[in-house]
Each structure stands twice: as structure tokens, then as C-alpha cells.
C-alpha positions as CSV (number, residue, x, y, z in Angstrom):
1,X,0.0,0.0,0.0
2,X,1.4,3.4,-0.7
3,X,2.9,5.6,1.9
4,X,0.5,8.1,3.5
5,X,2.2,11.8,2.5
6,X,2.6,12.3,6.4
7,X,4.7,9.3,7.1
8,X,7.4,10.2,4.5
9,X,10.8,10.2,4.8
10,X,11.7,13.0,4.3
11,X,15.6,12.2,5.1
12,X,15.1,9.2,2.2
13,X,13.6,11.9,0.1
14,X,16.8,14.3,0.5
15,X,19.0,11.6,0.1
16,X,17.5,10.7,-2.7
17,X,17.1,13.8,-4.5
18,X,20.9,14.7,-3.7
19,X,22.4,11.6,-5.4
20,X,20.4,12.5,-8.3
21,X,21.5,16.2,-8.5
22,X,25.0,14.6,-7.9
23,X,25.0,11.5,-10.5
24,X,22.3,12.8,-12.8
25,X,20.9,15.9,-13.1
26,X,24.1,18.1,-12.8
27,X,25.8,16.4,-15.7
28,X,22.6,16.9,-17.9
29,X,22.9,20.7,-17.1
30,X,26.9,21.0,-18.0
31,X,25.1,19.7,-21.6
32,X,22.9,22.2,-21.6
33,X,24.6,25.2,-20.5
34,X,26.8,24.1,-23.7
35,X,23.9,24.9,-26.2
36,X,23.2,28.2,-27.0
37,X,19.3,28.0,-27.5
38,X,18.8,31.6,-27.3
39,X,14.9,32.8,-27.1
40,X,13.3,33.6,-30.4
41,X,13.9,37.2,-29.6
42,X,17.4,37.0,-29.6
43,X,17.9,34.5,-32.2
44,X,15.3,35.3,-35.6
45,X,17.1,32.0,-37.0
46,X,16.7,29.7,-34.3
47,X,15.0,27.0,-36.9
48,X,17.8,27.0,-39.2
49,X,20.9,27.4,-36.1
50,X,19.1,24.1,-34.4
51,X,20.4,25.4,-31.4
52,X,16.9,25.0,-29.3
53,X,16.2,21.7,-31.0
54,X,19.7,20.2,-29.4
55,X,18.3,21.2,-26.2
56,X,14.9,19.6,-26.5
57,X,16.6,16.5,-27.7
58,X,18.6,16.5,-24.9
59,X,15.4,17.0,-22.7
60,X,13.7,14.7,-24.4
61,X,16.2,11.8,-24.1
62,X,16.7,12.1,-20.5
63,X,13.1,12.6,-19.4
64,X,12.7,9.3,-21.5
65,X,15.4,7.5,-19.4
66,X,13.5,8.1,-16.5
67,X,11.9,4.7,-14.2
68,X,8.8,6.7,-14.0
69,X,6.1,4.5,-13.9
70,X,3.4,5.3,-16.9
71,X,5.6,8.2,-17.9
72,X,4.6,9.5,-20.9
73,X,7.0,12.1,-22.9
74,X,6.1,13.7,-26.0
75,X,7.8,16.7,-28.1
76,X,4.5,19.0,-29.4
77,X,5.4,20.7,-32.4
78,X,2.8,23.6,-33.4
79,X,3.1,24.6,-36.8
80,X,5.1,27.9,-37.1
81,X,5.9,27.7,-33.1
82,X,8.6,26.7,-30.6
83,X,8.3,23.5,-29.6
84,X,7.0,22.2,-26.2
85,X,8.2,19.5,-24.2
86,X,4.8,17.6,-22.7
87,X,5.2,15.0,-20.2
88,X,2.5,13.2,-17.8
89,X,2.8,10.9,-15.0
90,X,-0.8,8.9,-14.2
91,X,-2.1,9.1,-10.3
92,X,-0.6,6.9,-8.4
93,X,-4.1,5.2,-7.6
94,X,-7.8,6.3,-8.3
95,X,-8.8,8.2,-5.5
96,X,-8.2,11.7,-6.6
97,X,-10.0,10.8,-9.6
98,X,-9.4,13.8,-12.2
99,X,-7.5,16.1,-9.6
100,X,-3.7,17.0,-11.2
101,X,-0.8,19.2,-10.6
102,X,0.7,21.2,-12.9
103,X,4.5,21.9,-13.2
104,X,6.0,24.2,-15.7
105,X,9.5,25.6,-16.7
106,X,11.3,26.6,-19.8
107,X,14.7,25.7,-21.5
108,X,15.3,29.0,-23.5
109,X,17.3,31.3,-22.6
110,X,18.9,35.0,-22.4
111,X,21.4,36.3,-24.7
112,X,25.1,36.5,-24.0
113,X,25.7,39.2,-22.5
114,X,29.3,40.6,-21.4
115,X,30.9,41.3,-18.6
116,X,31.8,37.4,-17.7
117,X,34.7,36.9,-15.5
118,X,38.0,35.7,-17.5
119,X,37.4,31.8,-16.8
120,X,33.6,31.8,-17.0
121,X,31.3,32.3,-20.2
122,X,27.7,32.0,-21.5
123,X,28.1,28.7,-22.8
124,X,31.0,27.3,-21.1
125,X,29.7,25.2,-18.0
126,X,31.7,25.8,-14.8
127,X,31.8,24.0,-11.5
128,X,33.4,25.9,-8.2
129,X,32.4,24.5,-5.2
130,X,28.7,24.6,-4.9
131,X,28.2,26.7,-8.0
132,X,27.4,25.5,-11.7
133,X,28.5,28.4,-14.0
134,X,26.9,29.2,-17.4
135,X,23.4,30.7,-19.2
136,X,20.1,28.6,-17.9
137,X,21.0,26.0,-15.8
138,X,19.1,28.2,-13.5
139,X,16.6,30.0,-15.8
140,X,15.3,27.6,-16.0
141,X,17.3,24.6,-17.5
142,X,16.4,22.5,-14.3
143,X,13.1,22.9,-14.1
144,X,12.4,19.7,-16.2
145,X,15.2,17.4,-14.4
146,X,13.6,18.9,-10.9
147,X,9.8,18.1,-11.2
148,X,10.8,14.6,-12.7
149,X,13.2,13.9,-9.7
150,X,10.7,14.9,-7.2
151,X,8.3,13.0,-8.7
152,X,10.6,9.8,-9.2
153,X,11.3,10.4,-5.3
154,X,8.2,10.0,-4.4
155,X,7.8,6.4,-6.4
156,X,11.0,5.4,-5.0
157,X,9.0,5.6,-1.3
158,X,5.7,4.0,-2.7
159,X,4.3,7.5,-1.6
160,X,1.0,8.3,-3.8
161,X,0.2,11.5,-6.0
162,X,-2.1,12.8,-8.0
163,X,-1.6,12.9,-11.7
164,X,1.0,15.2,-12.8
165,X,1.6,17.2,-15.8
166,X,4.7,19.0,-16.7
167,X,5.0,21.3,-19.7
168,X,9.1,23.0,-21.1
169,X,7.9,25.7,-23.3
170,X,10.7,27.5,-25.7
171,X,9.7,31.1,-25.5
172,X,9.4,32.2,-22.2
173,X,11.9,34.9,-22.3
174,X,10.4,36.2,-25.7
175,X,7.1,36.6,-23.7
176,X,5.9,33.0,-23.9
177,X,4.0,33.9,-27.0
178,X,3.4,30.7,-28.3
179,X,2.5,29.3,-24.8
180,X,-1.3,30.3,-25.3
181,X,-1.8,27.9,-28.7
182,X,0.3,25.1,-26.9
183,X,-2.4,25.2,-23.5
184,X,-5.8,25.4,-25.6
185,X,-4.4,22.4,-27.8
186,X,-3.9,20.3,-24.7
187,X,-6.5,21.8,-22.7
188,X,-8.1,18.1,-22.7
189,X,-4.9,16.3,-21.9
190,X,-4.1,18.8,-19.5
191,X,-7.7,19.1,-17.6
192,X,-8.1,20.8,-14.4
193,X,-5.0,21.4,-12.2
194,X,-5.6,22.5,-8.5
195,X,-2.0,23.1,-7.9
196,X,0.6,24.7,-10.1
197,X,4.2,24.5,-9.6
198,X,6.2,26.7,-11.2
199,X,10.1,26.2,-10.8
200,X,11.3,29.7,-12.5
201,X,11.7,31.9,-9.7
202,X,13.8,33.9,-7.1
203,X,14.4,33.2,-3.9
204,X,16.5,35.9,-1.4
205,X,18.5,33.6,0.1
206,X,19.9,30.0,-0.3
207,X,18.8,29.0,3.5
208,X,15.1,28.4,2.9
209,X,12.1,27.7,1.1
210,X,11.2,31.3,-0.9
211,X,7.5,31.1,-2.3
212,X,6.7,34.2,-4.8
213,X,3.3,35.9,-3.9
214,X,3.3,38.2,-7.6
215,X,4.9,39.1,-10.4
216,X,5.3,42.5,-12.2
217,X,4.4,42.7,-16.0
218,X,6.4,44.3,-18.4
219,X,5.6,46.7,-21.4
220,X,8.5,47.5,-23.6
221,X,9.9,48.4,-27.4
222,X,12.3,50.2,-29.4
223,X,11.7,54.2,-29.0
224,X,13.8,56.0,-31.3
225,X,14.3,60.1,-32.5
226,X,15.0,60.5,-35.4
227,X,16.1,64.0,-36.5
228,X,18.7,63.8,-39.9
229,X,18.3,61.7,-42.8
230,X,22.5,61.2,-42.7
231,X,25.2,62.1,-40.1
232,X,26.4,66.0,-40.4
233,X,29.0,67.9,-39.4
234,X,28.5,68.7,-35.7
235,X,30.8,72.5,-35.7
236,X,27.7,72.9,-38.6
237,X,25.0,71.7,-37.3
238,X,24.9,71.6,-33.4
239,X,23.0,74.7,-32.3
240,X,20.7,74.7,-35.8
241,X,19.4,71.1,-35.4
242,X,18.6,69.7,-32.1
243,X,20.7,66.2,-30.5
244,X,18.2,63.5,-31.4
245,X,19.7,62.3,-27.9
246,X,18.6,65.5,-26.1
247,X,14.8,65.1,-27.9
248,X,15.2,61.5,-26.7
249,X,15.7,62.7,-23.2
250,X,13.5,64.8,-22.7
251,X,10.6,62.0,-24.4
252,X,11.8,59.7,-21.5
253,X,11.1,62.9,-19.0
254,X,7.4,62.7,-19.9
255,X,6.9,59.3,-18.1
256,X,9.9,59.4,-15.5
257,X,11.1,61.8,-13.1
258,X,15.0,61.6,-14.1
259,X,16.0,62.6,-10.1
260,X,13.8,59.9,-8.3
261,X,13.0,57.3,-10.9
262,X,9.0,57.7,-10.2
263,X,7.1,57.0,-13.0
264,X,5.4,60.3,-13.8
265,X,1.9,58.4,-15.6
266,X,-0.7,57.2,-12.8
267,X,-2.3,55.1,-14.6
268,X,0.8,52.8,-14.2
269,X,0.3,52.7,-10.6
270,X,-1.8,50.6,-8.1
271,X,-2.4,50.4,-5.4
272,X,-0.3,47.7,-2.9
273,X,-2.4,45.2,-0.9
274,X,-1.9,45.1,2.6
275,X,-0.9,41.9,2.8
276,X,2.0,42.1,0.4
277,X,2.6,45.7,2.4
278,X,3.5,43.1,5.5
279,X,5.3,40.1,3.8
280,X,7.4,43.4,2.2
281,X,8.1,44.3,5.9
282,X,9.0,40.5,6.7
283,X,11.4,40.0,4.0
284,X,13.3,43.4,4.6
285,X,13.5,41.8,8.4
286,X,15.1,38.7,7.4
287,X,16.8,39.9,4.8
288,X,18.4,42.7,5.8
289,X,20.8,45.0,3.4
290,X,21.0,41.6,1.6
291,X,18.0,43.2,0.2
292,X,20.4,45.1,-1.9
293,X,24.0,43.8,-1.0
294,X,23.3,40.5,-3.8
295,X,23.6,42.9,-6.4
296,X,27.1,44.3,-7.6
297,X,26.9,47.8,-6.7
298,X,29.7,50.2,-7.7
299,X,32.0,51.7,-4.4
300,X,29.7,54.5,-3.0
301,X,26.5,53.5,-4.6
302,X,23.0,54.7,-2.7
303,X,20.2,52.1,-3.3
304,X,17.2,54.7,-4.2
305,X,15.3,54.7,-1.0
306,X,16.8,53.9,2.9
307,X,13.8,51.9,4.1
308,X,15.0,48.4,3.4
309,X,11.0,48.0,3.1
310,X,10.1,50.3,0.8
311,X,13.1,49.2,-1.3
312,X,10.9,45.4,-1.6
313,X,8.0,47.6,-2.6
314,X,9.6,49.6,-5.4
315,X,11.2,46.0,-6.5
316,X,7.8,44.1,-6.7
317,X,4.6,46.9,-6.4
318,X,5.9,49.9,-8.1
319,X,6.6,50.3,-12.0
320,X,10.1,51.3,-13.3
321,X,11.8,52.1,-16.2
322,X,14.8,50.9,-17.5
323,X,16.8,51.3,-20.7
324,X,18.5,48.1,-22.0
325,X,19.9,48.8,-25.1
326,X,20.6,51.6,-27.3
327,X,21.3,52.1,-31.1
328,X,22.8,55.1,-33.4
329,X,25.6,55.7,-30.8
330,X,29.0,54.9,-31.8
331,X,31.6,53.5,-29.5
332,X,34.0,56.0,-27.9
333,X,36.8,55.0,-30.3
334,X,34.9,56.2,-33.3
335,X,33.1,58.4,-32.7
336,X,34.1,61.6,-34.3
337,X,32.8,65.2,-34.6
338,X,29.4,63.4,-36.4
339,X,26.0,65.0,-35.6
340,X,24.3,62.0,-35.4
341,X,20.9,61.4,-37.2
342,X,19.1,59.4,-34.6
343,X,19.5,58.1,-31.5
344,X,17.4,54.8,-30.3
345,X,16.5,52.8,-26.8
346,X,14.9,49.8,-25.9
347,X,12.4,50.5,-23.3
348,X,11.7,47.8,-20.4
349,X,8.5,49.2,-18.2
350,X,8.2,47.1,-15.2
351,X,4.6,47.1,-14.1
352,X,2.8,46.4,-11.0
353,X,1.4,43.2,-10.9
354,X,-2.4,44.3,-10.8
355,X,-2.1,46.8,-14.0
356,X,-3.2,46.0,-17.4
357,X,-0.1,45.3,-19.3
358,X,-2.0,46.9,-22.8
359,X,-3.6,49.2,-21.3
360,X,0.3,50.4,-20.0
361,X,1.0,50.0,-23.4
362,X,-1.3,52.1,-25.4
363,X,-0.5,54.7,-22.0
364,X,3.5,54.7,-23.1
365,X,2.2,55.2,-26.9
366,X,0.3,58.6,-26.4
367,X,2.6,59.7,-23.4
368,X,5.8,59.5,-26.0
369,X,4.0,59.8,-29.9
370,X,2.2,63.5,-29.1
371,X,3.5,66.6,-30.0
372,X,7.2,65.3,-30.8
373,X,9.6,67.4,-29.6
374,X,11.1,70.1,-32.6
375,X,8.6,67.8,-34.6
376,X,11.2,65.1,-34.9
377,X,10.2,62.2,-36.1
378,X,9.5,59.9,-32.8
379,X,8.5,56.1,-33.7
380,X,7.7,53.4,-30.7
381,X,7.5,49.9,-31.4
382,X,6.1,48.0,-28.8
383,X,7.3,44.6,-28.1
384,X,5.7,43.6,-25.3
385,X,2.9,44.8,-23.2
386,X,2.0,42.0,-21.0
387,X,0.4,42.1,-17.3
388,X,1.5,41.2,-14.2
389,X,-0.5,38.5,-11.6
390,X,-1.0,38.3,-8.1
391,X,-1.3,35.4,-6.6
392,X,-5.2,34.1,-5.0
393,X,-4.8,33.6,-0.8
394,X,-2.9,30.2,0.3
395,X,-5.4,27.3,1.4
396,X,-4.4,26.6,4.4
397,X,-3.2,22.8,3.0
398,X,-0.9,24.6,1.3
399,X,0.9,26.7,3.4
400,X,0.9,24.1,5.7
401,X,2.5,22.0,3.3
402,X,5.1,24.6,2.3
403,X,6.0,25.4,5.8
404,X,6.7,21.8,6.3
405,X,8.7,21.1,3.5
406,X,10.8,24.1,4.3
407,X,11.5,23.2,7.6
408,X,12.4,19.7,6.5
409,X,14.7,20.5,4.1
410,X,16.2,23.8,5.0
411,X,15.5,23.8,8.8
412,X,13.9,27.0,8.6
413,X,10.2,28.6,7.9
414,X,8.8,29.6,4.3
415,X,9.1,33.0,3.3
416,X,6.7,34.6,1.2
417,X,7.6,37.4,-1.7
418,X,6.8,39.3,-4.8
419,X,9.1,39.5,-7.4
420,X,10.0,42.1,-9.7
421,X,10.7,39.6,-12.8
422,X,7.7,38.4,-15.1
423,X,6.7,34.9,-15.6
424,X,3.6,35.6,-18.6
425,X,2.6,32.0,-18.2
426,X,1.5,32.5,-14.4
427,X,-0.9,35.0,-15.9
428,X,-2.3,32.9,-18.3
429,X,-2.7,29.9,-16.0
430,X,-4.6,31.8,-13.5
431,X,-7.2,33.2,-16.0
432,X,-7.6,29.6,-17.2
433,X,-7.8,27.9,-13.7
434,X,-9.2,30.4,-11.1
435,X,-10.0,27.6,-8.8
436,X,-6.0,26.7,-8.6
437,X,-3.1,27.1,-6.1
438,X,0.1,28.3,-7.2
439,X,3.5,27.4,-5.4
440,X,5.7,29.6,-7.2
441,X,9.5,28.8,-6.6
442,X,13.0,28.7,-7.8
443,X,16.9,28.9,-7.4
444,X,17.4,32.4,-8.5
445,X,18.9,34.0,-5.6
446,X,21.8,36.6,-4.4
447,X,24.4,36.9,-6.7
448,X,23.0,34.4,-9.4
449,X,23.0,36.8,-11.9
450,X,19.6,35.5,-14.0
451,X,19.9,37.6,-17.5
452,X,23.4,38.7,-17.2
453,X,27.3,37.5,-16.9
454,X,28.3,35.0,-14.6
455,X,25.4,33.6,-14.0
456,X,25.2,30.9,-11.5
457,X,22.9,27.6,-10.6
458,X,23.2,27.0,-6.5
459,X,23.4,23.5,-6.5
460,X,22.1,22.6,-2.8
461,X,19.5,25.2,-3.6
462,X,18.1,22.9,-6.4
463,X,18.6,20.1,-4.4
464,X,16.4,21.1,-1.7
465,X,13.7,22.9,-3.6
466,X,13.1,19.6,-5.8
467,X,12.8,17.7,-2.5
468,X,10.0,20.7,-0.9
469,X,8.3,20.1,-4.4
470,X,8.3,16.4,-3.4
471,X,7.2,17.4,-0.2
472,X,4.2,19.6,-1.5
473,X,3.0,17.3,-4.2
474,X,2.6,14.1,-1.4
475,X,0.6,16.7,0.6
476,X,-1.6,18.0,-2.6
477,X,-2.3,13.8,-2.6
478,X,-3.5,13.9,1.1
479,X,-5.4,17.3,0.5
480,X,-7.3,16.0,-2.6
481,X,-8.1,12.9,-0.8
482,X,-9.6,14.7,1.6
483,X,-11.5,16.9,-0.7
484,X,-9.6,19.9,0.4
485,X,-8.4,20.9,-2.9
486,X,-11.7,22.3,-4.6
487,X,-11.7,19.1,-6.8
């Protein structure tokens, strides 16, 4: 008979787990850090390159390798799409009849990016100590290798679970666009989940279980200013036709205030729940200047506000612009005396999680199209304007269930926290399923770098959060059973 969820091991279950990371799953992610499978976005021939289809083969083969009992593994291939890794894994038994969980990552992955240390690199895998080096084996290369571990954890103890599907989409970090076709096509495969796991998260530190409570959207495009037709003399020029830089400027003034950062358009604000108001309070407790000491600040840097609290708030609750690219600038070696033509900047608009992400959009639209300054020409292409989510209140199975895996496995209680990253698919999924519970999770904490160089996978911090997912996923069998799930 299986193993009531209660009566686990949960020492079997970490072992377990940890000898998988060890023998397993870190050698799959060396493999994969290899492959650069950039996101559509970053890569407009990713068909031809092959790049992302190494990386669901790879996927693919392992997953199949798997003892999972009745686990099935399928590559879905949407005409004109990214291709999604589908895999299901029947209930243990019949007696949470049509009830499921739903676990979801991603193997694409950022650009590049400079700035690596000498002996590291994008796509050069790197072991030091308790670090794995390279692009995705934390956003979100392990996802796949960490639901199927937990789950294969679970079968090694005879513990039951509910049926469990997991999907690897291959365009999250181009907005997940093709996500949408890939759900409604398995909407009858995939039913009616009451728990989602998600594995593509932060945490803020490596010592416990971090759960995220929302996510920011994002609305974003090229803006450029366009004010020559060719590159002019700037002794002719400057003083007769105005810097397409200084028009660009004073565009960006419109919708941010350049000495504080606030964003100048309310209808990009909301207001915060109280709720997340206290778990901001918590974190900045526990956390401490951590809150901004995980990020490599220049000497003499000031963070942009002195209440460690507050500072959470702006991160997860409050929109803010940044400027992540820039075009019609030469470098500093040659540029010469050239009055410049245009000048051009990719926008990236967090959003708070509550606010419309196209409403936001068509509000950045009229704030920077009307009147162009010195009646420039002033184009914005919009990339993405996609909305944020906040997630519904914790049944109490659930937090009970995360609190105990957390203390299991890290010794210490759950935290609870927004995040200022977007995950579109957690969006999506609770539109879909308003009756479900989310457990929203990951690996991506202080120092990890997600998006940028020397970025790292904690390898005890994957290690314990597959065994918590173990954890929660027994407990979602004992909940269900009990009818506690809304199934």
C-alpha cells in the first residue's frame, strides 16, 4: 500500500534527491549550458541554427530514461511555433480521480551578454564548489530534471500522488508567446490542475524555502528620434538642429522623473495590498541590506530609497523604467565630430502586478508619440505589453505544506515574496484555472545573476527545492483525498 504523505521520509527523500543532482541531473545541465538556444527574440534563425532543438533533444532523451512509472514524454510541435516539451505521469491510484498538478518551466534562454569573469562564459559550463556556471541552468534549465526527480522520489518511497503534468515551453523569455496555442491544444490532456508548480523563480536567500506571492508585468519596445536623414558635421550643425539624444531625453522625462525614478503616468500605478505591504516588511526583516548587497553595486553607490522596506516595494509593487539597449551611438573610439541622425533605446516598463499590461501599453504610446519634440520624427515599437498577476490567498493545505517542506529540508520557515521579474505563463494559467493554487518557486537568488554574466545555478538550492516540491506534491495527494483541494 502506498505511503500516507505524512509518514514520509523525508531524510530518504533528500538523500534521494541529492544523489540524483550529484550523479544525474548536474551532468545533464553541464550539456545544456553548452547549447546556445537563445529565445526567439534574440535569435530570428533559431530553426535553421538548431540550437533549441539540441536542447529539447537532450530534454527529451533524459526525461525518457527516466523509471517513472506510466511516464509518458512527447515533443509538441505547433506549426510555425517553438516546440514544447509535454510530459504526464498517471495518479498513483484512483482516488483523486481527475484532480492533477501542474509543473511548468522553460529551456530557452537569455542572450550572452558581457561582462563574464575571464574563466567563465555564456556557454562554457563551470563547477566551483557549490556553483554550476553558465546561461540557464538556473533560468530555467532545471526545471524539467527537478519536477521529474521529485516525482521519481516519491515512487521510490511508494508515496502516492495525484496525476502530474509538466509542460518546457521555448519562448518564455520572448514573452511566452506561443504558450497560449500550446495550452488550448492540450487543454483536454491537460484538464483541471488545482496546484501549479512553477520552478522559474527567485528566492533571497539559499537558507530556505522562498515562495513568490506576484509578479510584475512588463511593457517594452524600441523608442527611437530620429532627427537627420544622414550624419552632419556637428561644428555645422549643433546649435541649428537639435541632439536627437537631447529630444530623446526629454521624451523619456514625460513618463519618469530623471532625479527619483517615479514614474510620472498614474495610470501605471496601483495600489499595494496590505498583505503584500506586510510580507514586504518580513522580507526586509530577514533579509536585511541583503535586500540590496546581492547585487554588484559600484563603491559609493546609494540604493534609491533607505527603508530596506520600501526598497521590496519599489522591487515588486511599483513600475520602473529601465533602458536596456541603445542604437545610433558609436563606441568612444569612433566616434568623431558626427552629428548624429538618430538616437534609439529599448524601453523595459516594469509594471505592477495588478495593472493591465495593454492598457500600459497604449498609455506609453500617447505619453511619447504626441507633440514630438522640434517635430522630430519619434517612432515606438512596442514589443511587449504583457500584465503582471497576483497570486489568490494560500489554502491553508498549502501553506501548511510549504511550511513543512521548508523546515524539513532547510531547517527553517517559508518566506513569502513578490518579485520584480515576469513569468507571462502564471498570468495565463490563472485566468484559465481560477479555482487553482500556485507554489511559485526557484533557485534564483543573491548573486546568481539570471539575464546577465556570470550567471550561476546554487546546486544545494536545487537540491532542496526539488525535495520541498516532493514534499508539496505528497501533501496535494492527502489534500485531494480529503476533498480539500476544490476538486
Amino acid at each position: 500500500m502506498p505511503t500516507p504523505s505524512a509518514a514520509l521520509d523525508s531524510a530518504a527523500i533528500d538523500r534521494f534527491v541529492s544523489r540524483m543532482w550529484d550523479e544525474d541531473i548536474v551532468p545533464q545541465l553541464v550539456e545544456y549550458i553548452r547549447i546556445p538556444n537563445k529565445s526567439p527574440m534574440f535569435d530570428a534563425d533559431w530553426v535553421a541554427n538548431g540550437h533549441m532543438e539540441r536542447a529539447v533533444e537532450l530534454m527529451e532523451a533524459w526525461a525518457r530514461a527516466q523509471p517513472i512509472e506510466g511516464l509518458v514524454v512527447e515533443v509538441i510541435r505547433l506549426e510555425g511555433r517553438t516546440p514544447l516539451i509535454y510530459l504526464e505521469v498517471p495518479a498513483s491510484g484512483p482516488e483523486t480521480g481527475e484532480d492533477c498538478v501542474l509543473l511548468y518551466g522553460h529551456l530557452d534562454k537569455q542572450p550572452e551578454m558581457t561582462g563574464w569573469d575571464a574563466d567563465l562564459g555564456p556557454w562554457k559550463p563551470v563547477l566551483k564548489g557549490d556553483r554550476l556556471y553558465g546561461r540557464g541552468g538556473a533560468d530555467d534549465g532545471y526545471a524539467i530534471f527537478g519536477s521529474l526527480a521529485a516525482i521519481e522520489a516519491l515512487q521510490a518511497q511508494g508515496a502516492p500522488h495525484a496525476r502530474c503534468v509538466i509542460l518546457i515551453e521555448a519562448c518564455e523569455e520572448s514573452g511566452s508567446y506561443d504558450l497560449p496555442a500550446y495550452v488550448d491544444h492540450l487543454a483536454p490532456r491537460i484538464g483541471q490542475p488545482s496546484l501549479v508548480v512553477c520552478l522559474d523563480s527567485g528566492c533571497g536567500n539559499y537558507e530556505q524555502l522562498w515562495c513568490t506571492t506576484s509578479l510584475r508585468g512588463l511593457a517594452g519596445g524600441n523608442l527611437a528620434v530620429k532627427v537627420l536623414d544622414e550624419g552632419v558635421h556637428s561644428g555645422d550643425a549643433s546649435g541649428i538642429v537639435p541632439s536627437s539624444f537631447r529630444l530623446l531625453r526629454q521624451l523619456l522625462s514625460r513618463i519618469e522623473d530623471e532625479d527619483t525614478g517615479r514614474i510620472l503616468l498614474d495610470g501605471l500605478h496601483a495600489d499595494i495590498p496590505q498583505e503584500r505591504t506586510a510580507q514586504a516588511a518580513r522580507v526586509a526583516e530577514v533579509l536585511g541590506t541583503e535586500v540590496y548587497d546581492k547585487f554588484p553595486l559600484v563603491d559609493g553607490l546609494r540604493p534609491m530609497d533607505d527603508d530596506l522596506a520600501e526598497l521590496v516595494l519599489n522591487r515588486t509593487w511599483r513600475p520602473a523604467l529601465s533602458l536596456t539597449g541603445m542604437d545610433g551611438i558609436p563606441p568612444l573610439a569612433s566616434a568623431g565630430n558626427v552629428l548624429r541622425p538618430a538616437t534609439a533605446v529599448k524601453l523595459s516598463l516594469r509594471l505592477p502586478p495588478t495593472v493591465d499590461g495593454r492598457r500600459a501599453g497604449e498609455l506609453l504610446k500617447e505619453a511619447l508619440l504626441r507633440d514630438p519634440p522640434n517635430g522630430a520624427q519619434v517612432t515606438l515599437e512596442l514589443e511587449k505589453a504583457s500584465s503582471g498577476w497576483n497570486a489568490p490567498a494560500l489554502a491553508p493545505w498549502l501553506e501548511q505544506a510549504i511550511d513543512t517542506a521548508s523546515n524539513e529540508f532547510f531547517g527553517k520557515p517559508a518566506m513569502y515574496m513578490g518579485e520584480g521579474g515576469s513569468i507571462p505563463f502564471m498570468g495565463m494559467l490563472g485566468e484559465k484555472f481560477p479555482k487553482a493554487q500556485f507554489m511559485i518557486t526557484g533557485v534564483l537568488g543573491p548573486h546568481s545573476n539570471a539575464h546577465g554574466p556570470n550567471e550561476f545555478l546554487h546546486i544545494p538550492m536545487g537540491k532542496k527545492v526539488t525535495a520541498s516540491v516532493a514534499r508539496v506534491v505528497a501533501e496535494h495527494h492527502a489534500a485531494s483525498v480529503r476533498g480539500e483541494t476544490g476538486r
